[in-house]
C-alpha positions in Angstrom: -20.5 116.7 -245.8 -22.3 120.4 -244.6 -24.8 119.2 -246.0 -25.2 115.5 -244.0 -24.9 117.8 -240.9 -27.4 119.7 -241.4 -29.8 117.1 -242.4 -28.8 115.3 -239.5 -29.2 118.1 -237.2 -32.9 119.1 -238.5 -33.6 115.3 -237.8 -32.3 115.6 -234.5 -34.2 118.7 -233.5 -37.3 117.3 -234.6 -36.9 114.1 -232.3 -36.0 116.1 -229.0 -39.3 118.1 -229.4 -42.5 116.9 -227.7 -45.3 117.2 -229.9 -48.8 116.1 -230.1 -48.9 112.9 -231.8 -51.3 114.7 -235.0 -49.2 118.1 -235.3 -48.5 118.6 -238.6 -45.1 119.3 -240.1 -43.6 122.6 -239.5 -43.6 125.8 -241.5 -39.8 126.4 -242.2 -39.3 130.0 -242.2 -37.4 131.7 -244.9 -35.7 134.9 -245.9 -37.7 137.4 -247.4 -41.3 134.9 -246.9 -44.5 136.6 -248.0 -48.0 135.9 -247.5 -47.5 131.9 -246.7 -50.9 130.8 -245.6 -51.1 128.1 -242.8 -54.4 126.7 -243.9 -53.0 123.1 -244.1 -50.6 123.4 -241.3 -52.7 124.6 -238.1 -54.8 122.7 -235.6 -57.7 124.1 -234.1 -60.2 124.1 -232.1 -63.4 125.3 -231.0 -63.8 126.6 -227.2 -67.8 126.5 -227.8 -68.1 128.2 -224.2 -64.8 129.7 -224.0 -63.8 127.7 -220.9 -60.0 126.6 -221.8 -56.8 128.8 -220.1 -53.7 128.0 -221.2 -53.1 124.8 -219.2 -56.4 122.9 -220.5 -55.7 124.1 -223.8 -52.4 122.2 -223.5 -53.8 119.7 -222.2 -56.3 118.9 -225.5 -53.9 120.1 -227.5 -52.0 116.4 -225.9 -54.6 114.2 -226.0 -55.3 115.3 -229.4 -58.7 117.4 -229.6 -57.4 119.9 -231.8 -58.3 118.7 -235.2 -56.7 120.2 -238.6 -58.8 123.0 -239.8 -61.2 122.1 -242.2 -63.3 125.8 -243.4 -66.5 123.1 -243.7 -66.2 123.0 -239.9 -66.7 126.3 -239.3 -69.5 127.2 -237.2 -72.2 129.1 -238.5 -71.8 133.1 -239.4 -74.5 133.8 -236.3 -72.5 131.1 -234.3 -68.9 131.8 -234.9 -68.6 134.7 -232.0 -69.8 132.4 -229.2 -66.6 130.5 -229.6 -62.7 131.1 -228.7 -60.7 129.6 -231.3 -57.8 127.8 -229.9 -55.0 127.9 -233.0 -52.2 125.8 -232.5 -49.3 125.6 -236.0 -44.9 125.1 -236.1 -42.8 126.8 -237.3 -38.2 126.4 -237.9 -35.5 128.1 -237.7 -32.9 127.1 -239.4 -30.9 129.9 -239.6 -28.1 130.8 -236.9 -30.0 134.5 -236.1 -33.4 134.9 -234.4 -35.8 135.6 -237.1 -38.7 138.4 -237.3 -41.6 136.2 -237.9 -45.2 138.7 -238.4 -48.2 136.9 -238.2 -50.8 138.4 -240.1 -54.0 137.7 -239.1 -57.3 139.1 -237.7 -56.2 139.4 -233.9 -58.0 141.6 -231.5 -56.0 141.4 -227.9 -55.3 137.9 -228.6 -52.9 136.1 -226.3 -50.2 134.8 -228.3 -47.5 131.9 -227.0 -44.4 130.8 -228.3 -43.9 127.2 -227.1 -41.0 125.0 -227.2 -41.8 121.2 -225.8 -43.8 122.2 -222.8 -42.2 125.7 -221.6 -43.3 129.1 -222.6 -40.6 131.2 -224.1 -42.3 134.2 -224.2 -46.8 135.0 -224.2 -48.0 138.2 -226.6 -50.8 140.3 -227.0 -51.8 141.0 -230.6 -53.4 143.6 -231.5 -56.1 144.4 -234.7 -55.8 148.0 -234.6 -52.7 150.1 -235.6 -51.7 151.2 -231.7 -48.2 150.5 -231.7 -45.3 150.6 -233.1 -43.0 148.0 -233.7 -40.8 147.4 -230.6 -38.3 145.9 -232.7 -38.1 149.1 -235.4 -38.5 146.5 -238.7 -41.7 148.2 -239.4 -41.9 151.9 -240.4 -45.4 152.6 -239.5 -47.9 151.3 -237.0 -48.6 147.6 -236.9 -52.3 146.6 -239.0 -53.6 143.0 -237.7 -50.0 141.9 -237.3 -47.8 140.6 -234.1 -44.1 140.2 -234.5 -42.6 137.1 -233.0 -38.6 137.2 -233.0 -38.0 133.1 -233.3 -34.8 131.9 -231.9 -32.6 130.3 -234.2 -31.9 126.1 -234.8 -35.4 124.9 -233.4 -38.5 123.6 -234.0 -41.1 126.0 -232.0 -45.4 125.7 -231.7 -47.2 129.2 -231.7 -50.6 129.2 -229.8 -53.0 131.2 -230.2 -56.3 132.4 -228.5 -58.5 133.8 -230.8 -61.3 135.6 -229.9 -63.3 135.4 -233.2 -64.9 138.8 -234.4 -63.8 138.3 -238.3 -66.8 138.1 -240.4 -65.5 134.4 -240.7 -63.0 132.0 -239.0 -60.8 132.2 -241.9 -59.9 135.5 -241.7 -58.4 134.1 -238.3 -56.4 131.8 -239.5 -52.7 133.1 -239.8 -50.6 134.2 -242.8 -46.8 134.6 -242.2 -44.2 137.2 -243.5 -40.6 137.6 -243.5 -41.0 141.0 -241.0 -38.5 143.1 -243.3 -40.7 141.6 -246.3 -44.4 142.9 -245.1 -44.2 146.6 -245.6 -43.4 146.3 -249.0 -45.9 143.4 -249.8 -48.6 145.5 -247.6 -48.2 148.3 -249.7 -48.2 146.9 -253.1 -51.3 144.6 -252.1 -53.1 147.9 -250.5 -52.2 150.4 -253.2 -54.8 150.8 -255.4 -57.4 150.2 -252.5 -56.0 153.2 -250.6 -55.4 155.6 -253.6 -59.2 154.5 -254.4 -60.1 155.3 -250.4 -58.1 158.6 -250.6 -59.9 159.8 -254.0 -63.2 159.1 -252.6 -62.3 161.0 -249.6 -61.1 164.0 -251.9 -64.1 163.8 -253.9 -66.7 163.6 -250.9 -65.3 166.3 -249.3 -64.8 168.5 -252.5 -69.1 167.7 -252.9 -69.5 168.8 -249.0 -67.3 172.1 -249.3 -69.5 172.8 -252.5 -73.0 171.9 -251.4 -71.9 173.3 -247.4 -71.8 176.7 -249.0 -75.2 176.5 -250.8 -76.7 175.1 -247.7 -75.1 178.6 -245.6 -76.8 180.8 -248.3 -79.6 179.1 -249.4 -80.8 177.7 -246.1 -82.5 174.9 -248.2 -83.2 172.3 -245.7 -82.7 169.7 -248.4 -79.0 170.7 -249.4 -78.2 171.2 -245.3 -79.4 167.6 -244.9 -77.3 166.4 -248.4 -74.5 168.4 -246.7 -74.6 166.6 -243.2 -74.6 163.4 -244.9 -71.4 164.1 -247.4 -69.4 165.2 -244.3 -70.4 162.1 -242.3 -69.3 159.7 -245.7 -66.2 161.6 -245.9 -65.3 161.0 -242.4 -66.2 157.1 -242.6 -64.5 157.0 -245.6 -61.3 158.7 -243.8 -61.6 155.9 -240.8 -61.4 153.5 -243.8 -58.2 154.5 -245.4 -56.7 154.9 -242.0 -57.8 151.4 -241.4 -56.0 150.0 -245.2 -53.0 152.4 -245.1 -51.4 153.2 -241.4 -49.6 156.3 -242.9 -53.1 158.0 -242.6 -53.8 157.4 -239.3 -55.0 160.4 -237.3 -58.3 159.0 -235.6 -58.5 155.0 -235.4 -56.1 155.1 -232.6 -58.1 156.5 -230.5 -61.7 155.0 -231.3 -61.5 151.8 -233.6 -63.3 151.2 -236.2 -64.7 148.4 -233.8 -66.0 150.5 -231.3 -67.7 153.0 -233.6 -68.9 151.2 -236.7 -72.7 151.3 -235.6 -72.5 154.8 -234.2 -70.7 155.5 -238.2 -74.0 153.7 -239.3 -76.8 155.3 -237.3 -75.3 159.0 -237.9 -75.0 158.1 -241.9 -78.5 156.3 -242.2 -80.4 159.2 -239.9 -78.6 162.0 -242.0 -79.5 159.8 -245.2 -83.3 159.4 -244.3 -83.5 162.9 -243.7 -82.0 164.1 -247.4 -84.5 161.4 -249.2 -87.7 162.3 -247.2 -87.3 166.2 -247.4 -86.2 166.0 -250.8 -89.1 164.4 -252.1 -90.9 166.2 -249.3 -92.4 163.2 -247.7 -94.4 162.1 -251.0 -95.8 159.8 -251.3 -97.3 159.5 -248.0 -96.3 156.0 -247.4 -92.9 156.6 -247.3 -93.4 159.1 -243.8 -94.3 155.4 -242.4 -90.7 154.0 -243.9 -89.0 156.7 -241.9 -91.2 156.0 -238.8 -89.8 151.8 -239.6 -86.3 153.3 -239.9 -86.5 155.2 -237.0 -88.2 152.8 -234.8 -85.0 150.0 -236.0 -82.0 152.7 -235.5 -83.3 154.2 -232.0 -83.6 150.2 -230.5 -80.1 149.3 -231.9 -78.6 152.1 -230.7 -80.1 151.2 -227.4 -78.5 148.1 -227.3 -75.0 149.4 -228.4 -75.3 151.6 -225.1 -76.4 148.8 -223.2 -73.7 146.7 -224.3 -70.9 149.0 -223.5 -72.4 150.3 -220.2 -73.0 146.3 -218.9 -71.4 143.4 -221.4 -69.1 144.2 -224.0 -70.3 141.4 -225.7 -68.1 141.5 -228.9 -70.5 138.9 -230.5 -73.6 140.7 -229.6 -72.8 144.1 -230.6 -72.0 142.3 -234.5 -75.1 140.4 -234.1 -76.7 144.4 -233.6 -74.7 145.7 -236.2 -75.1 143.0 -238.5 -79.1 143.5 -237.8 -79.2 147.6 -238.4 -77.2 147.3 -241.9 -79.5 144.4 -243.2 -83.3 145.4 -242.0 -82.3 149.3 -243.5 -81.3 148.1 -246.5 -83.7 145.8 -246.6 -86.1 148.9 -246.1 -84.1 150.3 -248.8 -85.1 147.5 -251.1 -88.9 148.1 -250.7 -89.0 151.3 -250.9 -87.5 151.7 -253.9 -90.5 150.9 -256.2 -92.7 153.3 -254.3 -90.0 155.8 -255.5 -90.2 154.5 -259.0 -93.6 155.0 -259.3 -94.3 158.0 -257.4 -95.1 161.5 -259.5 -92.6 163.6 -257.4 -90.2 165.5 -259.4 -86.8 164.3 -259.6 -87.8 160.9 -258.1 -86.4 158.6 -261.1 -82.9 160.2 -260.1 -83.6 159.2 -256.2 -84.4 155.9 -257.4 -81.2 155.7 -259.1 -79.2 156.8 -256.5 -80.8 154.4 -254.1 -80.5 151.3 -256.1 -76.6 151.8 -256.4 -75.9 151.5 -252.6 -78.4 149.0 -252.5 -76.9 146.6 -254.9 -73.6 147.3 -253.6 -74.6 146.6 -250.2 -75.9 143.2 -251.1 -73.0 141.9 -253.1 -70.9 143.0 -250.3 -72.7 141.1 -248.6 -71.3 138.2 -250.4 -67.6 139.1 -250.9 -64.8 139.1 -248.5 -61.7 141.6 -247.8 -60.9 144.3 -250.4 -63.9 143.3 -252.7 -65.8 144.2 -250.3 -64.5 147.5 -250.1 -64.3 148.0 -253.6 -67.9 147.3 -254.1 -68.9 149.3 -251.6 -67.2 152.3 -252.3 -68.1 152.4 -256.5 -71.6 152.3 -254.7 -71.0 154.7 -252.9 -69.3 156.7 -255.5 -72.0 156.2 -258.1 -74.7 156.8 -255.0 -73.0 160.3 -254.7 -72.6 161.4 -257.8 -76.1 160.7 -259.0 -77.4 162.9 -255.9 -75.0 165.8 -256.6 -76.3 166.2 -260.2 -79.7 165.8 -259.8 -79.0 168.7 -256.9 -77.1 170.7 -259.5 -80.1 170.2 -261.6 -82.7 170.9 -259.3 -80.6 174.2 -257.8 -80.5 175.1 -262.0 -84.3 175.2 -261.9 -84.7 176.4 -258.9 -82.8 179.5 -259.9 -84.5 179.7 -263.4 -88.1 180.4 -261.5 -86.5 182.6 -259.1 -85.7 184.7 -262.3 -88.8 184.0 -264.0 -90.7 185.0 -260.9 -88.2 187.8 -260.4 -89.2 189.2 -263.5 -93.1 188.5 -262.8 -92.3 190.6 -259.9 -91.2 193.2 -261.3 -93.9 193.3 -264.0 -96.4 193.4 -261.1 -94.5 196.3 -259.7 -94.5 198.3 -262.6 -98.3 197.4 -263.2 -99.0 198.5 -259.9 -97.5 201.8 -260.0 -99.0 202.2 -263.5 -102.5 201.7 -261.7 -101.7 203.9 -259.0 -100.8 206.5 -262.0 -103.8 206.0 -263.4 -105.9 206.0 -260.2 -103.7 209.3 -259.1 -104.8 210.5 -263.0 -108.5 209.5 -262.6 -109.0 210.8 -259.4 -107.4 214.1 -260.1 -109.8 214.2 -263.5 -112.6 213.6 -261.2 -111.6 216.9 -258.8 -111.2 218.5 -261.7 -114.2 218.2 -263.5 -116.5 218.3 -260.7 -114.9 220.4 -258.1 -113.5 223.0 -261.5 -117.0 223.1 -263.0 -119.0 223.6 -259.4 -116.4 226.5 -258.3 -116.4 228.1 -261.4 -120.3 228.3 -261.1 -119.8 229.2 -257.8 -117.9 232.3 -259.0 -120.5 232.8 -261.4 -123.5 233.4 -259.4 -121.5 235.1 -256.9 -120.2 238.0 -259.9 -123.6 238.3 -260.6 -125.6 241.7 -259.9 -128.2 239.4 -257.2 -126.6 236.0 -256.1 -128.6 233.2 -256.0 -128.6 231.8 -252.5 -130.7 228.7 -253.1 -128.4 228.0 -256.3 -125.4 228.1 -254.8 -126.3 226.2 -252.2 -127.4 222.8 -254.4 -123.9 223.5 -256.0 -122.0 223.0 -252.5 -124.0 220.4 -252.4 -123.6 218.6 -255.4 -119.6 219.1 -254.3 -119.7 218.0 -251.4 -121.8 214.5 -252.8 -119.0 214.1 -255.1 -116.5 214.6 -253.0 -117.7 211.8 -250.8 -118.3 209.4 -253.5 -114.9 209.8 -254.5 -113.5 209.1 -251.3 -116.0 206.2 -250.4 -114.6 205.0 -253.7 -110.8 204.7 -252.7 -111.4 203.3 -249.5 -110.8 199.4 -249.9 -113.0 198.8 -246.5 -115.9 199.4 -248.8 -114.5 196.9 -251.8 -117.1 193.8 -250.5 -119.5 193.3 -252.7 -122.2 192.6 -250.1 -121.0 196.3 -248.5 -121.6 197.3 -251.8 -125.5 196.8 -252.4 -126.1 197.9 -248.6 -124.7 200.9 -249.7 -126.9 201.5 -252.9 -129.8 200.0 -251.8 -129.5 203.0 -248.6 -128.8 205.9 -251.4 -131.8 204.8 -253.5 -134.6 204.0 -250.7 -133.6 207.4 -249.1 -133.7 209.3 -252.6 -137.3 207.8 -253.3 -138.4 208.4 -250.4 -137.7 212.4 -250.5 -139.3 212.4 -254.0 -142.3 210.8 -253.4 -141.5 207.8 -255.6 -142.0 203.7 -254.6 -139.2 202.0 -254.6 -138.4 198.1 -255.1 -134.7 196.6 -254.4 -134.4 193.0 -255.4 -131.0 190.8 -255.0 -129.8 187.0 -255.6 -127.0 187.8 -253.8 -126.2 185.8 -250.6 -124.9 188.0 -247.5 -121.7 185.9 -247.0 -120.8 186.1 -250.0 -116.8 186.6 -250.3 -116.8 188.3 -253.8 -115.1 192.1 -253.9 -115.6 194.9 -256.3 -112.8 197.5 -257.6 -113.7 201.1 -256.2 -113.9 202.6 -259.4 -116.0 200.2 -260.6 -118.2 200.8 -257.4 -118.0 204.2 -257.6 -119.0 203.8 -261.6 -122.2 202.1 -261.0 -123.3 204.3 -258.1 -123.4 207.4 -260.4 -125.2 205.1 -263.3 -127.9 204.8 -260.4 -127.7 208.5 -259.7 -128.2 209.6 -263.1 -130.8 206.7 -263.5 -132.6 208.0 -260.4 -132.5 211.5 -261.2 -133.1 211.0 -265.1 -136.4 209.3 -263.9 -137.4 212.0 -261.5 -136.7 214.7 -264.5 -137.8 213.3 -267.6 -139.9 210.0 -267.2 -142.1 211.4 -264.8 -142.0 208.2 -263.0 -143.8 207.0 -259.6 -141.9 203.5 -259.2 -138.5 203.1 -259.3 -136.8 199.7 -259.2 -133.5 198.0 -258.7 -132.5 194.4 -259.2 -128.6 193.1 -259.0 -127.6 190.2 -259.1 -124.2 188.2 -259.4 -124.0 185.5 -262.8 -120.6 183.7 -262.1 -118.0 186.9 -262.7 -120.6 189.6 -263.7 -122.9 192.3 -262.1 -125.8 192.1 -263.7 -127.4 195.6 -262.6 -131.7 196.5 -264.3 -132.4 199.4 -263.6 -136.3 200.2 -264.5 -139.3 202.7 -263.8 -143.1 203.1 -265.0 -142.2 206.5 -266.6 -143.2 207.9 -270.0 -141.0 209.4 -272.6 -141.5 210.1 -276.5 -138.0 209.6 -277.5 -136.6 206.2 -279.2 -134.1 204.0 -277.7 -131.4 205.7 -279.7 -132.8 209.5 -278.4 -132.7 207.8 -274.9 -129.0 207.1 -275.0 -127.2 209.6 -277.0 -129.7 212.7 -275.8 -129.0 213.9 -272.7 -126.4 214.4 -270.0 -128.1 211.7 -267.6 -128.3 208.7 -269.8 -125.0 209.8 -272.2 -123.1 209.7 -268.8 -124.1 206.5 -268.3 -122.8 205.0 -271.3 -119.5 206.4 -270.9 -118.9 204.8 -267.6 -120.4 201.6 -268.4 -117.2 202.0 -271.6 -115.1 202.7 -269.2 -116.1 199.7 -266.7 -115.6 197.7 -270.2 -119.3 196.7 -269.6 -122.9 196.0 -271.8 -125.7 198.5 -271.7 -129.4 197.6 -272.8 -131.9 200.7 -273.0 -135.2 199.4 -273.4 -138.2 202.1 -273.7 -141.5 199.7 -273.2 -144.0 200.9 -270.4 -140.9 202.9 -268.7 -137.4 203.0 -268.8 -135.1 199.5 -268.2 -131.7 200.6 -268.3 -129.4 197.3 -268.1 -125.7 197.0 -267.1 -123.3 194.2 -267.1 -119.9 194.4 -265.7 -117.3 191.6 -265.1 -115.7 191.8 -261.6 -112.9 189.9 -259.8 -113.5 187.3 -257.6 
């Protein structure tokens, strides 16, 4: 008999309520209801201009103009914004207690009504970010996309809606209804392994930023401050997104939604991005430099009109249409410039590549999934993206650090091959002293012990002294080390020693005055003697009237002929090994690690060769 009641009394309800004349049949609400989609039970319709209030809504709604929703009719993804969706579905009570319906759905500031027959029992706003609490207290955290509507019991009640669309389709609009005290639990079952996979990336970006932050600090490496930047920015995003899936992390998207911010997210990201790639492969090859310029160019008019927007519209469709534009022509630019990676000979490039391609493909398949599919593409791309940069940064900071040693050691090696050489010069020139200073002063002391001094003697011994003395400075002077310096300097000494012997002299050179080549001062100082003891070996023992001198310069060798029209009855062999003048000149043509040619034909030719540095 309970039973025929309440039969009869649903009947009745249904008769006494006034509703349009193709309203479908209502959703009965039930204890403990999850995720019941209204698909097949709401009317809607399509405010093309978004010209309807409440009162001319009602009105169609009467006359019939909301039509069942049908996802075919949907307008286009570049259309959808321009329109209010006008959603109109029933719901009953049955029960004897008010009951906590939540309506799930993509609402941003949407005016909600419940409606029974023609009056307004009560008008909501929903909201799309977590803000609020629940007023009632059935939910424990802050409400995600969700309005709570307490429906009184025993009646038959419409719910419209005004739905500004901003969903990356209409479905997403369209409402799914929970059992309030059922919707935590389902929420965090559905959400679980999306946020624990949001929350590891987050861990395992900003473990990657601490690491590389550091190396930035000390290293100052432009490349790793850049790869920094960009990991801290990721992490953050990546933070707004688990704030956005799980409400028990929210500490930021209450106070600028993910809405609001999601191009700035993108332009900061994509700038910081462009930076890492182009200074890592340090803007080779060229043609990427005009990439950046493209990427530049796209991000600094976007974020122009963001700031437009804001300052004079508002325009929720406009600033998607913006977003939606930035995300697709960069990755779009991402998609051509990764064969000019491929093929480019920069070091390391193959691992760019690969990093590259794994946001890229992620992107586009995002581009082709909905909801938490999305996300999980997106963020293995992202994960793989990251990875793949950190190691081939751990592997280019390895080799980095294995030339630093290697040149380290190089270093070192030069050091101790400079102070050797500075040893040696230190030993060399202190021989030099020595032998000529030691020999002159001991004759000196000589002639002076002597019973009658001989003025004119120990005068050409000061004087040979003092000649040395200045050839060993001129020598360590490394003003003096050009080779053009060089053959003024000779060619002056030997014109002025012919000259106050009577003899003709003849100086002959291929050598151009710019040229940029220089010559070691011991090998300078080397050859200057060889011409001394050539000059004065002529005036002694060839008994010569011509002297000549021809250098030249054949690619890293002084070639250096030496000849006169002298006379001499001694061999080749006499000529070199007989004699102070001559022997001397063999020993420091050794020690230049040189070539000597004697040739004893109508006069002496005396020929050196000696390799310089350039």
């Amino acid at each position: 008999m309970s039973c025929i009641l309440k039969i009869l009394s649903i009947i009745l309800i249904y008769l006494t309520v006034a509703e349009p004349s193709i309203a479908k049949n209502p959703i009965v609400l039930r204890k403990s209801m999850a995720n019941i989609g209204t698909d097949t039970s709401v009317l809607i319709y399509y405010d093309r201009y978004s010209l309807l209030d409440f009162g001319s809504a009602m009105e169609k709604l009467s006359n019939n103009k909301f039509q069942p929703y049908r996802e075919k009719d949907v307008p286009h993804k570049f259309l959808k914004g321009q329109y209010t969706n006008w959603i109109y579905f029933k719901v009953v009570n049955n029960t004897v207690n008010e009951y906590p319906l939540l309506i799930n759905s993509y609402l941003i500031n949407d005016s909600i009504w419940l409606l029974l027959k023609d009056s307004i029992i009560y008008c909501k706003i929903g909201t799309h970010y977590p803000y609020e609490y629940d007023e009632g207290g059935v939910l424990n955290f802050r409400q995600v996309n969700s309005t709570i509507l307490q429906i009184p019991p025993q009646n038959v009640f419409g719910i419209l809606i005004k739905n500004y669309d901003d969903g990356y389709s209409t479905k997403l609009n369209i409402p799914v209804l929970f059992d309030a005290f059922s919707f935590e639990e389902y929420y965090f079952d559905k959400t679980f392994y999306l946020s624990f996979a949001f929350l590891a990336s987050v861990f395992i970006q900003f473990t990657y930023f601490v690491f590389f932050s550091f190396q930035a600090i000390i290293t100052r490496d432009k490349v790793i401050i850049w790869y920094s930047l960009f990991l801290l920015i990721s992490t953050i995003i990546s933070w707004r997104n688990l704030e956005a899936i799980n409400p028990n992390y929210i500490s930021s998207i209450n106070i600028l939604s993910w809405n609001q911010a999601k191009l700035i997210h993108s332009v900061i990201v994509f700038y910081a991005y462009i930076k890492f790639i182009t200074s890592f492969l340090n803007n080779k090859p060229p043609i990427i430099i005009k990439f950046y310029k493209a990427t530049m160019l796209i991000i600094v008019c976007c974020l122009t009109i963001e700031i437009g927007l804001v300052l004079f519209s508002n325009n929720i469709y406009y600033k998607y249409l913006n977003y939606y534009f930035l995300r697709s022509s960069l990755t779009m630019i991402g998609v051509f410039v990764l064969p000019i990676i491929w093929f480019s000979k920069t070091k390391y490039s193959r691992f760019i590549f690969l990093g590259i391609s794994f946001m890229v493909i992620a992107e586009i398949i995002g581009w082709f999934l909905k909801g938490i599919s999305s996300n999980f593409i997106s963020l293995i791309g992202t994960f793989l993206e990251l990875t793949t940069f950190s190691l081939v940064l751990a592997i280019r900071n390895n080799d980095n650090l294995i030339l630093n040693n290697v040149l380290h050691d190089q270093n070192q090696k030069l050091e101790i091959e400079k102070l050797n050489m500075g040893n040696q010069i230190q030993t060399k020139i202190s021989r030099n002293l020595h032998d000529d200073l030691g020999v002159g002063l001991t004759s000196l002391k000589f002639i002076a012990n002597a019973g009658k001094p001989n003025l004119s003697r120990m005068i050409a011994i000061v004087d040979d002294l003092n000649d040395n003395l200045a050839n060993s400075i001129w020598s360590l002077n490394p003003a003096n080390d050009k080779l053009t310096d060089f053959i003024i300097d000779i060619r002056k000494y030997s014109k002025q020693y012919c000259e106050d012997h009577k003899i003709d002299f003849v100086f002959q050179t291929n050598i151009e005055k710019n040229c940029k080549n220089l010559i070691d001062g011991s090998i300078r100082r080397n050859l200057l003697l060889c011409i001394k003891e050539a000059l004065n070996n002529s005036l002694k023992h060839s008994n010569a009237s011509k002297f000549s001198i021809d250098i030249s310069l054949r690619n890293d060798e002084i070639v250096l002929i030496l000849a006169d029209n002298g006379s001499s009855s001694m061999d080749k062999k006499e000529v070199l090994f007989s004699g102070n003048g001559l022997n001397n000149i063999n020993k420091r043509v050794e020690e230049m690690d040189g070539t000597i040619i004697v040739e004893n034909t109508n006069g002496f030719i005396v020929t050196l060769q000696i390799k310089i540095t350039d």
